[in-house]
N, C-alpha and C positions, 0 to 999 in steps of 0.2 A: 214530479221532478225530484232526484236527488240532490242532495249537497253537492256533489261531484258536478255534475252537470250545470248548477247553478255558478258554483265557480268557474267553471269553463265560461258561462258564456259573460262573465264578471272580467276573464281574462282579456276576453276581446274588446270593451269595451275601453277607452280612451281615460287619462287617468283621472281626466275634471269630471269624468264621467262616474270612474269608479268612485272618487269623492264625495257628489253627489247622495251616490249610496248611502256610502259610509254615513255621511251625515242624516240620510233620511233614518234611518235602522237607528239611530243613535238617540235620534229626535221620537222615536217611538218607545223607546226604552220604559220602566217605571222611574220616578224620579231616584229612586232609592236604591240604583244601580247603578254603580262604576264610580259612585261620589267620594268614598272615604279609601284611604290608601289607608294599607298596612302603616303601621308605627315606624316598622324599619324604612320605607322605601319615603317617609313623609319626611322621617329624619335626614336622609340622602339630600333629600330635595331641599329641605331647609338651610342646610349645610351649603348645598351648592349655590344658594340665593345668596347667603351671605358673604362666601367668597367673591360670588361675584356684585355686590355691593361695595366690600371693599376692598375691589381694584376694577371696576368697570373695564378699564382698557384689557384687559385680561379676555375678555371675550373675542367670537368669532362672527365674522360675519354669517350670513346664512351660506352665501357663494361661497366662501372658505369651508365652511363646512362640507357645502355638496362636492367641491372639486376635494377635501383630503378622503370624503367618501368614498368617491370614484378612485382613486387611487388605489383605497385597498381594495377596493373591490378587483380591482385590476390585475392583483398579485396573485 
């Protein structure tokens, strides 16, 4: 079976479905994979925690999020 083929038939599958996946493949991984972020992108991340530390209301709900998603997805 190819790559190709395997994500085909990935595509058909429902998205708890494809979740499922994801998290099975993830849970097989070595431990010593995917755990340490680049310096830059930890920095990012650090930065955005503490923005949003200090002004919590400054956040989105999840729903907010996926409805301004869909919007641009839209355009």
């Amino acid at each position: 079976m190819t790559f190709e083929q395997i994500l085909t038939g990935i595509d058909a599958l429902s998205p708890f479905e494809q979740i499922r996946i994801v998290n099975a493949i993830w849970d097989k991984l070595p431990d010593d994979v995917g755990g340490i972020l680049p310096d830059t992108e930890s920095e990012i991340l650090n930065e955005r925690w503490q923005r949003y530390l200090d002004n919590p209301g400054s956040a989105i709900t999840e729903e907010e999020f996926r409805s301004q998603l869909a919007e641009k997805r839209a355009k």
